[in-house]
N, C-alpha and C positions, 0 to 999 in steps of 0.2 A: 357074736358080732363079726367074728371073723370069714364065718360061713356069709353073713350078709353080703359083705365085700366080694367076695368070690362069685357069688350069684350072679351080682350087680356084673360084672367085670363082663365074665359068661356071658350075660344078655348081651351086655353093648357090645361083646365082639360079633357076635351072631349078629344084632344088628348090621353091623357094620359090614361083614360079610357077604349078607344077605342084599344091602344095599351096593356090594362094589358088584357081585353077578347078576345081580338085577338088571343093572345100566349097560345096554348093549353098545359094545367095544366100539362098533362102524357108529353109531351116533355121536361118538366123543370123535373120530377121526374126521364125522363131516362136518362135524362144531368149524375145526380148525383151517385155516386157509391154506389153501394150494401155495405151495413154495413154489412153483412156476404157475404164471395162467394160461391157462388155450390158444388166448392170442402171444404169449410171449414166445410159446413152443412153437406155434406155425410162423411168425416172424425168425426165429432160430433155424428152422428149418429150409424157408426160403431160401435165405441168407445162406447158410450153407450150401443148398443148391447151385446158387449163383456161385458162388466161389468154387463149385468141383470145377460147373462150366467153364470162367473163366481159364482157370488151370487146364484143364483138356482145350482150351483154344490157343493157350499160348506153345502148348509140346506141338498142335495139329498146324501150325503156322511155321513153328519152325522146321519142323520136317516137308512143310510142302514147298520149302525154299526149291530152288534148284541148284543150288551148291548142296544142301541138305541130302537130293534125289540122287545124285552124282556121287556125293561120298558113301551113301548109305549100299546100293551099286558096284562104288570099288571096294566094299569091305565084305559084297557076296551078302546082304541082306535086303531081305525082300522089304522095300519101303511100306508097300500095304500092310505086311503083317505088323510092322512096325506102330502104323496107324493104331491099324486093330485092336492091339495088344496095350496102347494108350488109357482106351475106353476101360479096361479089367481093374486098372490100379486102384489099390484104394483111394482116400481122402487124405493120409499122409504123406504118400507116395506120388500123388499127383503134385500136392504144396510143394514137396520138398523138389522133385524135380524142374517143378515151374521154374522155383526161386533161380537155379542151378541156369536154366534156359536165359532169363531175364539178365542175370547178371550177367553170362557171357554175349549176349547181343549188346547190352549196354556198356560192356568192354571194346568189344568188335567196334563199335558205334564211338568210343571214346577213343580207339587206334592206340588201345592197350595191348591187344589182340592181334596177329595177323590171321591171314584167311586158314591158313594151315593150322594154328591152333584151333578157330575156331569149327574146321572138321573135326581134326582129333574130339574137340566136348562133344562133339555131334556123335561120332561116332560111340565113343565110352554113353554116355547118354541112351543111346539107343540099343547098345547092349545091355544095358542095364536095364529098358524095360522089359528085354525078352528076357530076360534072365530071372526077373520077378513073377514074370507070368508064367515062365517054365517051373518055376519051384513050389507054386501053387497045387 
């Protein structure tokens, strides 16, 4: 009786075996739904698009001031490389310097700021993107 049980056992693993590499693995994975769908990821991606842009329009705005053009100038840097070297940043480094730009115009603008400080941001600012893109 003992051997029967054994048998029995035997078979049904084999069974069972034979039925788990039978069922090919990609038909269980396309059973299952997309944790993102198509159109969420092209919406995600827009979106993030639009947001590098905006961020490279707020550093290209502030630098094309002409306080901007004039301090960048007396500190012996080339305003266009300045430009330039905007477009290389990443998607971090664009937000984080936006944020940096926004708040001091909105300072400047609130007469938090004088004009002298807000060269000095300008200028740190603007060393700081050549300095990212030099280290690249």
């Amino acid at each position: 009786m003992h051997s029967e049980v054994k048998r029995l056992a035997r078979s049904l693993m084999a069974a069972a075996l034979v039925a788990v590499f039978a069922v090919p693995h990609d038909a269980l994975a396309q059973a299952t739904e997309h944790l993102v769908s198509p159109s969420q990821l092209t919406h995600a991606t827009i979106e993030a698009t639009q947001q590098r842009q905006q961020n490279i329009d707020a550093l290209l705005r502030f630098f094309d001031s002409a306080k901007a053009q004039q301090a960048l100038e007396s500190a012996h840097m080339n305003p266009q490389q300045v430009q330039t070297a905007v477009s290389t940043l990443s998607d971090q480094e664009l937000a984080q310097l936006a944020t940096r730009v926004n708040n001091a115009q909105r300072d400047f603008a609130a007469g938090n700021l004088t004009d002298h400080d807000l060269l000095l941001i300008l200028i740190c600012i603007a060393a700081l993107v050549l300095i990212i893109v030099a280290v690249r």
